[in-house]
C-alpha positions in Angstrom: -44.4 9.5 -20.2 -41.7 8.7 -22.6 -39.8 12.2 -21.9 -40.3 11.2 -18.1 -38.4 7.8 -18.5 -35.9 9.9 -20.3 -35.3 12.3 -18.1 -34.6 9.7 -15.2 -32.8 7.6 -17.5 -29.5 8.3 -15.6 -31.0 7.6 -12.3 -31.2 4.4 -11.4 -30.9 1.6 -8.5 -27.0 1.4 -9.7 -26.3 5.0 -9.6 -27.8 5.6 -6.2 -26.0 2.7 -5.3 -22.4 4.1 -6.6 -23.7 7.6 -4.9 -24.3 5.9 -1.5 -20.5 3.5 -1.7 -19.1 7.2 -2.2 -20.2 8.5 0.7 -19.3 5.4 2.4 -16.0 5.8 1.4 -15.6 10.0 2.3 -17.5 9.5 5.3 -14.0 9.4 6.9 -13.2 13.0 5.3 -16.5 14.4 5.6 -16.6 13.8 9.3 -13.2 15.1 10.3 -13.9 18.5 8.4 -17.2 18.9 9.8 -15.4 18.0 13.4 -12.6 20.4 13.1 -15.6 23.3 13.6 -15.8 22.3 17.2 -12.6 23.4 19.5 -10.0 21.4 19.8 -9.1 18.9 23.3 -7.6 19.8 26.2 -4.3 18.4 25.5 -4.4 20.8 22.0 -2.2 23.3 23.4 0.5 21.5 24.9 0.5 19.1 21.6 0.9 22.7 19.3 3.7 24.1 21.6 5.9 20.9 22.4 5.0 18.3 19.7 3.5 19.7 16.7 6.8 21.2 15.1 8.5 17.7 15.8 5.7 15.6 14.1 6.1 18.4 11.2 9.7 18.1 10.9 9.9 14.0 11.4 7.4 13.6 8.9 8.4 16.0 6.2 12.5 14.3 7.5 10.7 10.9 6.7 9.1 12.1 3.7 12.2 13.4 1.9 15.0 10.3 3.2 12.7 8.2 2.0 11.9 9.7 -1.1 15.4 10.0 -1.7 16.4 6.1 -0.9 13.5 4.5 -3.1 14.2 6.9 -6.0 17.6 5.3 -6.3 17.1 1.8 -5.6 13.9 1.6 -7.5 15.2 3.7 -10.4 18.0 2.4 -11.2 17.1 -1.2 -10.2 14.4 -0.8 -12.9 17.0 0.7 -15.5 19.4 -2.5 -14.9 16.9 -5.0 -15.4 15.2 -3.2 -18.6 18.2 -2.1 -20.5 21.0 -4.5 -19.8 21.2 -8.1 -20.0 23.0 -10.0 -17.3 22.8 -13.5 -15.6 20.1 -14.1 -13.3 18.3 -10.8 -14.7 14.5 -12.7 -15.7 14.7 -13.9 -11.7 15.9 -10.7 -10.4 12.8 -8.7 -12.8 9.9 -10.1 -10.0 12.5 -11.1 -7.3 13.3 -7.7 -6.6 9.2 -7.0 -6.0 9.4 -9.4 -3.2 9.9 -6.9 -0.1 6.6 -5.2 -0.7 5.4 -9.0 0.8 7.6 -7.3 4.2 5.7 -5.1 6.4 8.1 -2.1 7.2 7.7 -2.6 10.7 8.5 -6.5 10.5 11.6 -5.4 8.5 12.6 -3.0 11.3 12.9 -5.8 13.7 14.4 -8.0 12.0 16.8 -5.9 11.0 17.3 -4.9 14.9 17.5 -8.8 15.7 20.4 -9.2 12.7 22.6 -6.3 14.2 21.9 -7.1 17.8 24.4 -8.5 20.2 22.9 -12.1 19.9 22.7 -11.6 16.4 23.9 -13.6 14.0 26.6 -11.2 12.3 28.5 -10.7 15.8 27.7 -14.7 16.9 29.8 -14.9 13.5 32.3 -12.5 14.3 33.0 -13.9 18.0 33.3 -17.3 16.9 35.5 -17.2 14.2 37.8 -13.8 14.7 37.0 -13.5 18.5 35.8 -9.9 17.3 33.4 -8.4 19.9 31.1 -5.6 20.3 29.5 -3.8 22.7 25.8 -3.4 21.8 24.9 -3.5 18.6 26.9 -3.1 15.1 25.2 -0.3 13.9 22.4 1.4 16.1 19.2 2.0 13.7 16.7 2.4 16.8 16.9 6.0 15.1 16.0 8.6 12.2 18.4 7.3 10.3 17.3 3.5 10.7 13.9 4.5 10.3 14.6 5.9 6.8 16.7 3.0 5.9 13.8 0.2 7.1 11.4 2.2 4.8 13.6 2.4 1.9 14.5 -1.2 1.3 10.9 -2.2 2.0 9.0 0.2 -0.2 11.1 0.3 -3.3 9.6 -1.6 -5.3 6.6 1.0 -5.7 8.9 2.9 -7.0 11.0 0.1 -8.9 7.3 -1.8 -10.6 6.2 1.5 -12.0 9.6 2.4 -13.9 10.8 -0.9 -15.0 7.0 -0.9 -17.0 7.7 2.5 -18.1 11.6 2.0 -19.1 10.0 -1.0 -21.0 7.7 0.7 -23.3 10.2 3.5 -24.4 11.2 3.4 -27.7 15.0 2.6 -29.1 14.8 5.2 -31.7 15.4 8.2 -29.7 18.2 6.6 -27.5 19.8 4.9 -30.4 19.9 8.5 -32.0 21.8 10.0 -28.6 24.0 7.2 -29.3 24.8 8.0 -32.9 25.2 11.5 -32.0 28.2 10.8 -29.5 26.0 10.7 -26.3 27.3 8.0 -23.8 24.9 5.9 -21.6 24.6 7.7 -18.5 23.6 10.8 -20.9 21.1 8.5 -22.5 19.8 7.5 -19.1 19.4 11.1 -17.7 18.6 13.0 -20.3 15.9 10.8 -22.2 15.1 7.8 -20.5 14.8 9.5 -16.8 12.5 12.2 -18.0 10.3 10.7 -20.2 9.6 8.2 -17.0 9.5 11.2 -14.7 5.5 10.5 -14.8 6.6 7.3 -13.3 9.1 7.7 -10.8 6.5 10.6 -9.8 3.6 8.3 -9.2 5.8 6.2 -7.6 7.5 8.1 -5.3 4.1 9.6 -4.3 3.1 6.1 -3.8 5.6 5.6 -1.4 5.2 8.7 0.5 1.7 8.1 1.4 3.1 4.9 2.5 5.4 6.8 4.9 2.3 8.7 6.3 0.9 6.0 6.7 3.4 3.8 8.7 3.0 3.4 12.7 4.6 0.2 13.4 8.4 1.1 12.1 7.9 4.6 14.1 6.9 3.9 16.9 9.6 0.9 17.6 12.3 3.4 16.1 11.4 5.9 18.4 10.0 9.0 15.4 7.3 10.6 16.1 5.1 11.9 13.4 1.7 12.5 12.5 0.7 8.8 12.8 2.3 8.0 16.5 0.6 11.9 17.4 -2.8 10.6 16.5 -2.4 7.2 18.6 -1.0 9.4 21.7 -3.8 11.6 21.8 -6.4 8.8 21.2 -5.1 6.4 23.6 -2.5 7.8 26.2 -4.4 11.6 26.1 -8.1 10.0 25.8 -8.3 13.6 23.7 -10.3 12.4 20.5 -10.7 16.0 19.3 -6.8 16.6 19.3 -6.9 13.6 17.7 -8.9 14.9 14.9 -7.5 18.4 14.4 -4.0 16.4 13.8 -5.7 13.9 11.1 -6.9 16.7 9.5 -3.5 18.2 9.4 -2.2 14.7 8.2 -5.2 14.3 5.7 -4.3 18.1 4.4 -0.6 17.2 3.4 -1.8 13.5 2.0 -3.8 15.6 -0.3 -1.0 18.1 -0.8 1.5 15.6 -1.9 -1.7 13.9 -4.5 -1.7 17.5 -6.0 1.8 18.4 -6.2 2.1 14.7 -8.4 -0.8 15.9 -10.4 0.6 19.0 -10.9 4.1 18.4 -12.1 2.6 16.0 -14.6 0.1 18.9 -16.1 -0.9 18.1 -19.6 2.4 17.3 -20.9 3.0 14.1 -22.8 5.9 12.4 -22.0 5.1 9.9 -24.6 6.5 9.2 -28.2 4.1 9.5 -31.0 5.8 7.7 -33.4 3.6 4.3 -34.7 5.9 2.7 -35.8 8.2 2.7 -32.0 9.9 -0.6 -31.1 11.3 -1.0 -27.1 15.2 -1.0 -27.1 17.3 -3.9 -27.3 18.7 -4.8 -24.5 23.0 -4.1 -23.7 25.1 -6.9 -22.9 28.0 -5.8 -21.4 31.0 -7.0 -24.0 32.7 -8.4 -20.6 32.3 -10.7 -18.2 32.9 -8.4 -15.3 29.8 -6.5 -16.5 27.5 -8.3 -16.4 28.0 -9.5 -13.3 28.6 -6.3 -11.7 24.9 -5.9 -12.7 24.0 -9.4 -11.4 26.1 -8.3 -8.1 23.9 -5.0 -7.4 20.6 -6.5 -7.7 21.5 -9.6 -5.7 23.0 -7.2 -2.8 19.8 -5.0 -2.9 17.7 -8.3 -2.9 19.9 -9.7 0.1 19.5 -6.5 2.2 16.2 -6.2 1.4 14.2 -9.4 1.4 16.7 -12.7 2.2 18.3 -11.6 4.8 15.2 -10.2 7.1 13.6 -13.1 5.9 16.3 -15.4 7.4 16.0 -13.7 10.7 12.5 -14.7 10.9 12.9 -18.0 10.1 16.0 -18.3 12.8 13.9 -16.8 15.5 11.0 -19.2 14.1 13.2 -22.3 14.2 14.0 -21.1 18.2 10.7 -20.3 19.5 7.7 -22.1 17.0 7.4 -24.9 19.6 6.4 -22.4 22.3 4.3 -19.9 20.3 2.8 -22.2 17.9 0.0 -24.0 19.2 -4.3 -23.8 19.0 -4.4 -20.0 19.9 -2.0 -19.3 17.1 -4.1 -21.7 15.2 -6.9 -19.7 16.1 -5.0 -16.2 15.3 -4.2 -17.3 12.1 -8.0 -18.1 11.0 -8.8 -15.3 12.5 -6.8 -12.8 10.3 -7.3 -14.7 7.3 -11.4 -14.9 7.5 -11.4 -11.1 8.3 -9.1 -10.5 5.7 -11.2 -13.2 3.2 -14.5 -11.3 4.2 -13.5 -7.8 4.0 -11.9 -8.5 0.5 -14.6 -10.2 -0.9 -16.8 -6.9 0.2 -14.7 -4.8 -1.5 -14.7 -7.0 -4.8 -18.6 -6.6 -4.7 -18.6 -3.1 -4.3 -16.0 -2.7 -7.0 -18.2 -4.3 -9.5 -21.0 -2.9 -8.4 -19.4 0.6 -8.9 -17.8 -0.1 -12.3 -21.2 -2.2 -13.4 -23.4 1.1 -12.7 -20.4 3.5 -14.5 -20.7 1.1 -17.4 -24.6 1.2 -17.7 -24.9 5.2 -17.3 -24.4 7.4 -20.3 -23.1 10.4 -18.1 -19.2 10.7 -17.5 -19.9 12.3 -14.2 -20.5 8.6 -12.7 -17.1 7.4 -13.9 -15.7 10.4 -11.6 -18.1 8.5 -8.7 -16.7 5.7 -9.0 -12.7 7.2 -9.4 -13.5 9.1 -6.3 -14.7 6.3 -4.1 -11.6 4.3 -4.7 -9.5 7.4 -3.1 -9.3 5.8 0.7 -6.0 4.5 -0.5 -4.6 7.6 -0.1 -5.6 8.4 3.2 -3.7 7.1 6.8 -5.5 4.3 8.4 -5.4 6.0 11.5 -7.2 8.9 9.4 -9.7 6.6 8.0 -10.1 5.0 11.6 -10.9 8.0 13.3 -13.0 9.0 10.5 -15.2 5.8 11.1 -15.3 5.6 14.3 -16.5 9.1 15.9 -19.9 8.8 13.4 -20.2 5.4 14.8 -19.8 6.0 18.4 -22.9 9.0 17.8 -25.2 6.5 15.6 -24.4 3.6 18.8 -25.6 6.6 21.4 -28.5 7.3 18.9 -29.8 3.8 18.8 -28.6 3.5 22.3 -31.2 6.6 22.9 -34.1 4.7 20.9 -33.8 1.6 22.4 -33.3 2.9 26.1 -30.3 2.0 26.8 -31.7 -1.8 26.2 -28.6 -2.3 23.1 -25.2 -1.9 23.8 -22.3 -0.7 21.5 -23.1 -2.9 18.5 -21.4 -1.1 15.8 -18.1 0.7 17.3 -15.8 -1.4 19.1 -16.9 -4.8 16.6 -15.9 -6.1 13.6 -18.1 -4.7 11.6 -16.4 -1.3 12.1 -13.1 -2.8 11.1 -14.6 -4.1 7.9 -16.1 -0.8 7.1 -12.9 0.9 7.5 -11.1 -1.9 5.3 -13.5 -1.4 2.4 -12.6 2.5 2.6 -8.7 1.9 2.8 -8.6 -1.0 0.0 -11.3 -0.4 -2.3 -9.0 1.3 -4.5 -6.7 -2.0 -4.7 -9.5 -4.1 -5.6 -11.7 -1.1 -8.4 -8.1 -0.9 -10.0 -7.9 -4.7 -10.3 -11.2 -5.6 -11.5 -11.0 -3.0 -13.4 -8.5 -3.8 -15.8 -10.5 -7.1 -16.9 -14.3 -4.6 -17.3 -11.7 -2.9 -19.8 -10.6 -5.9 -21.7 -14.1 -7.1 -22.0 -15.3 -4.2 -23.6 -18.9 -2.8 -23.4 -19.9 -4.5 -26.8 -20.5 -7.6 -25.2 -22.7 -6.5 -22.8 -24.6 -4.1 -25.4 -25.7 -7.0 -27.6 -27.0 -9.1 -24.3 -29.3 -5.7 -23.2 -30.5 -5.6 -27.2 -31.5 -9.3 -26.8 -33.3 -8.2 -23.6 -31.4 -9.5 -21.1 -31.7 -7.6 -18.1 -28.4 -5.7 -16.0 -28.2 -8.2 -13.6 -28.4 -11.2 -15.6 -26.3 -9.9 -18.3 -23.6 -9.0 -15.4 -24.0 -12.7 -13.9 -24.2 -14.6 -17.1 -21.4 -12.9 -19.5 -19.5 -10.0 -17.2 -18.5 -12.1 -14.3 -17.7 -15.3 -16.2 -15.3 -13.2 -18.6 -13.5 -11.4 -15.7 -13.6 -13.9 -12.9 -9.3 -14.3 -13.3 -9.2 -10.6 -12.1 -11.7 -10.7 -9.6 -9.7 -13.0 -8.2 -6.5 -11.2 -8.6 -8.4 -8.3 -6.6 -9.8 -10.7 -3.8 -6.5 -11.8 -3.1 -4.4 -8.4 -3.7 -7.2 -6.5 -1.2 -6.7 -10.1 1.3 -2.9 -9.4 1.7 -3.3 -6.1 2.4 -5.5 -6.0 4.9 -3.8 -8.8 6.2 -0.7 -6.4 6.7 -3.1 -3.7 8.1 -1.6 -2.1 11.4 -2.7 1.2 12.5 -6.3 1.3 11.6 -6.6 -2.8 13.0 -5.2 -1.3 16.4 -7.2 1.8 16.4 -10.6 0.3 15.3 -10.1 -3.8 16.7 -12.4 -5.2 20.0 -11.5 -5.8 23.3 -8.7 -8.3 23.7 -8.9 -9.2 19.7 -6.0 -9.4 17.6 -4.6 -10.6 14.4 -1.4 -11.7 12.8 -0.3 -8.0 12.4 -1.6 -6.6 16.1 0.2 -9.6 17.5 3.1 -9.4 16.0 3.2 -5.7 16.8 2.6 -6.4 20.6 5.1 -9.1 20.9 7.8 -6.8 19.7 6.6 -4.1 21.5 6.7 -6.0 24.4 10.6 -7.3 23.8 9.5 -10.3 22.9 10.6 -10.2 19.2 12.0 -13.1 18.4 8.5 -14.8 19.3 6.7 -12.4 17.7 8.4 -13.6 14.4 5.7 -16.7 13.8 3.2 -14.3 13.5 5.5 -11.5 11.2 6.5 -15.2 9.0 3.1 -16.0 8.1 2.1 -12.4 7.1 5.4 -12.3 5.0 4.8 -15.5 3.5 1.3 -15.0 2.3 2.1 -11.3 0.9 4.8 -13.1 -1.7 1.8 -14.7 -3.2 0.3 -12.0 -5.1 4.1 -11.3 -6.5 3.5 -13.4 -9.4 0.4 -11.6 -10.2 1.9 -8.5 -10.3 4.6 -9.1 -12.1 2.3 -10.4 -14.8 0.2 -7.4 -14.7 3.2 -5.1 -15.1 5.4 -7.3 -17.5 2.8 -9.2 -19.1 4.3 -11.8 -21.2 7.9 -9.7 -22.3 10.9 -11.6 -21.0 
C-alpha cells in the first residue's frame, strides 16, 4: 500500500490541475495544427498569388525597421541614464517607460492629428509666420510612419531590459579599458553592448512579437501583414480556413523568432564571475554642456514619444468630452474595466494555482508545465482568437446537437470566450509576476507548515498568500492594463454590438472620427501609466 502511495505521489489534484490549465492554454496551437490537415478556403489561392508575398515582405519590413528603431532608442537611452549623470536623470529613469502606457495604434493617431492640416504645429505656423501647407507636414499614413509609430511606443521593452542589465555590470572591466587607453564609445561597444547582448536580444524579441501582434497601427497606416490578412479572410472573405492556414504561418515565424533569441544566447555566460564586482560609478560630464546634452536627448525622446501624443488627446478631449462623455461612455468604461478586473483576477488564480502545484511536486517536469502554459504571450491575439474560437463554435454545435437545437450559442460569440482567450494571451504577465514573490518566500516556509500537518490548501491560504499578496496584486493590475489595451483578439472574439474602451476607440478612428475617439484612447492611456511605478521598482529596485 505504502509503495502504491509512492508511486502516485506525483499525481495529484494540483498536477492534473497544472496539466489541464496547459492544455487550456495550447488549445489555441493545438487546434490550428490539427486544422491545417483539412484544405485550405476558397479564397486560399487568390490570398497565396496576390497577397501572401506582401504580408511576407510587410511583416519581415515591419519586423527589421522596428527592430532597428527600438534597438537605438532603447539602447542607448538605457546607456545614458546608467552610466552618466545628468540633471533630471532619476525622473527621466521611469519617465522614459511611460509610452508602453500608449497603445501603438492610439499613438498613430495622434500622431496623424499633430501633423494634420488642423493640427496644432501648422495652426502654429499660420498664425504666427503665415506659413502654410498643403495637407499634412509629413505624410506617415505609410511604411515609413508605421515603423516610426511602433518605434517610439515599444522602446521601452527594449530600454527596461538594458538599463537593468547596464546596471548590474561591473566597473572593473570597463575601468581596465579605460586604463588601457580605450575611449568610451570603445567601452560601450566592445564590453558593455555585448555583455548585454542577452538583453537587448530578449528585448528586441520582445518587441517583435509585439509587431506581429499589432492590428490597430496597420490597419489605419494602410500595411498589410499577417495580422490585417487574418481579419480579411475572417471577416471580409467569411474564409475561416484561410484564416487558419495564415495563423499558422504567423504562429510558425512567432516561434521562429523565440528560437533564433534562444539560440544566439546558447550556453554562453555573459556574466562576470568575479565576487567581489561592484556596478560602475556613474560619469558626470566635467561640463555643463554635457550634461545637458544628455538631459536634452532624453527629454526630446520623451517629448516625441509620450507628451506630445498625450497632449493631442487631451486637446481633442478638451474639444469634444462634452459630446462623447456621457452615461454610455459611463457604461463603456465599466464595461472594460470589469472585464479587464475579472479576466485578471482569473489569471492570478490560475498562476498560483500553477506555481502552488510546481512547488508541492518533487518532479522538475511540472516546473516545465507550468513555464509552458504561460507561453500565450508570445502568440498574436488574432492567433489565440482563432485558436479559441473554431473549438468553441464545434463544442456550441455539439451541445446544440444534444440539446436539440433547444440552446443557442452560449459559449462562442459571449464573454466567456473573450475571457478564455485573455487568460491564454496574459497568463504569462501575471505567472511572471507572482512568481517573483513564491521565489522570495522560499519553500522553507511552507515545508515547516506541511511537517506541522497543515494541509496544501490551508498552508497556501494562511502563510503563502498573506506573504505574497503585494505581488499578486502587482500581477492583477499588470494582467488588468493589458487586457485593457487588448485590440485584435477583443474584435475578433467580442459579441454583437459590444465594445470596450480599445474597440471603441478603434471604431471611432476608423470611422474619421478621431478626435472623438480620443476620450476613450485617454482613459486607456491613463490607466496603463499606473503600473509604471511598479515596474520601475521591479527593474530598479531601490538603486537611485
Amino acid at each position: 500500500m505504502k509503495k502504491s502511495k509512492k508511486s502516485i505521489y506525483w499525481w495529484n489534484k494540483w498536477t492534473a490541475g497544472a496539466v489541464v490549465i496547459l492544455l487550456l492554454v495550447l488549445t489555441p496551437i493545438f487546434t490550428i495544427l490539427i486544422e491545417l490537415f483539412h484544405s485550405p478556403g476558397e479564397h486560399w489561392q487568390h490570398i497565396v498569388t496576390n497577397l501572401l508575398p506582401t504580408y511576407f515582405s510587410n511583416s519581415l519590413i515591419l519586423l527589421f525597421g522596428v527592430g532597428i528603431g527600438t534597438f537605438i532608442l532603447g539602447v542607448s537611452m538605457a546607456w545614458f541614464v546608467s552610466v552618466y549623470e545628468f540633471p533630471g536623470r532619476k525622473y527621466f529613469e521611469w519617465l522614459l517607460i511611460l509610452p508602453l502606457a500608449f497603445p501603438s495604434y492610439m499613438m498613430g493617431y495622434s500622431y496623424v492629428g499633430i501633423l494634420e492640416y488642423t493640427g496644432p504645429i501648422q495652426a502654429f505656423l499660420r498664425n504666427n509666420f503665415d506659413i502654410q501647407f498643403k495637407g499634412a507636414i509629413i505624410d506617415i499614413m505609410n511604411m515609413p510612419g508605421a515603423i516610426f509609430i511602433l518605434s517610439i511606443s515599444l522602446f521601452p521593452y527594449v530600454y527596461v531590459i538594458c538599463r537593468a542589465s547596464f546596471m548590474r555590470q561591473s566597473s572593473e572591466l570597463q575601468e581596465a579599458a579605460l586604463l588601457l587607453g580605450s575611449n568610451r564609445w570603445r567601452v560601450f561597444t566592445k564590453i558593455a553592448l555585448p555583455m548585454a547582448r542577452p538583453a537587448v536580444a530578449g528585448g528586441i524579441a520582445l518587441v517583435g512579437m509585439e509587431v506581429l501582434n499589432d492590428y490597430g497601427t496597420v490597419k489605419y497606416f494602410g500595411v498589410d501583414t499577417f495580422t490585417s490578412g487574418i481579419f480579411r479572410a475572417w471577416f471580409s472573405f467569411g474564409d475561416i480556413n484561410t484564416a487558419i492556414h495564415l495563423s499558422a504561418i504567423l504562429t510558425l515565424i512567432v516561434l521562429l523568432l523565440i528560437w533564433l533569441e534562444n539560440f544566439q544566447r546558447g550556453s554562453r555566460n555573459w556574466t562576470t564571475q568575479s565576487a567581489s564586482s561592484r556596478p560602475a560609478l556613474r560619469i558626470v560630464p566635467k561640463h555643463w554642456s554635457g550634461r545637458w546634452l544628455y538631459t536634452g536627448l532624453s527629454a526630446f525622446v520623451l517629448m516625441i514619444s509620450f507628451i506630445m501624443p498625450l497632449s493631442q488627446l487631451f486637446y481633442w478631449v478638451a474639444l469634444t468630452w462634452r459630446n462623447v462623455v456621457d452615461s454610455e461612455f459611463g457604461i463603456l468604461i465599466l464595461r472594460s474595466f470589469s472585464l479587464a478586473i475579472g479576466s485578471a483576477v482569473a489569471i492570478a488564480i490560475l498562476s498560483i494555482f500553477l506555481l502552488y502545484a510546481t512547488r508541492l511536486s518533487p518532479l522538475r517536469w511540472t516546473r516545465h508545465i507550468a513555464r509552458s502554459a504561460s507561453m500565450g504571450y508570445a502568440i498574436p491575439g488574432a492567433v489565440i482568437a482563432v485558436g479559441v474560437m473554431i473549438p468553441m463554435m464545434k463544442l456550441d454545435r455539439f451541445i446544440s446537437w444534444v440539446t436539440a437545437d433547444q440552446v443557442g450559442m452560449i459559449l462562442s460569440g459571449t464573454l466567456f470566450i473573450m475571457v478564455i482567450a485573455y487568460i491564454v494571451r496574459f497568463m504569462a504577465v501575471g505567472y511572471n509576476a507572482i512568481d517573483a514573490g513564491f521565489q522570495k518566500t522560499g519553500a522553507s516556509v511552507n515545508e515547516v507548515a506541511r511537517s506541522l500537518g497543515a494541509s496544501p490548501v490551508r498552508t497556501l491560504w494562511k502563510i503563502d498568500l498573506p506573504l505574497i499578496r503585494n505581488s499578486i496584486a502587482a500581477a492583477i493590475l499588470l494582467a488588468f492594463v493589458d487586457i485593457l489595451k487588448e485590440l485584435p483578439l477583443t474584435l475578433i472574439l467580442r459579441p454583437f454590438n459590444f465594445n470596450t474602451l480599445a474597440t471603441k476607440a478603434f471604431d471611432m478612428a476608423t470611422n474619421e472620427m478621431i478626435a472623438e475617439s480620443a476620450n476613450a484612447s485617454l482613459v486607456v492611456v491613463l490607466t496603463g501609466v499606473i503600473p509604471i511605478i511598479i515596474l520601475n521598482n521591479v527593474i530598479g529596485g531601490k538603486r537611485s
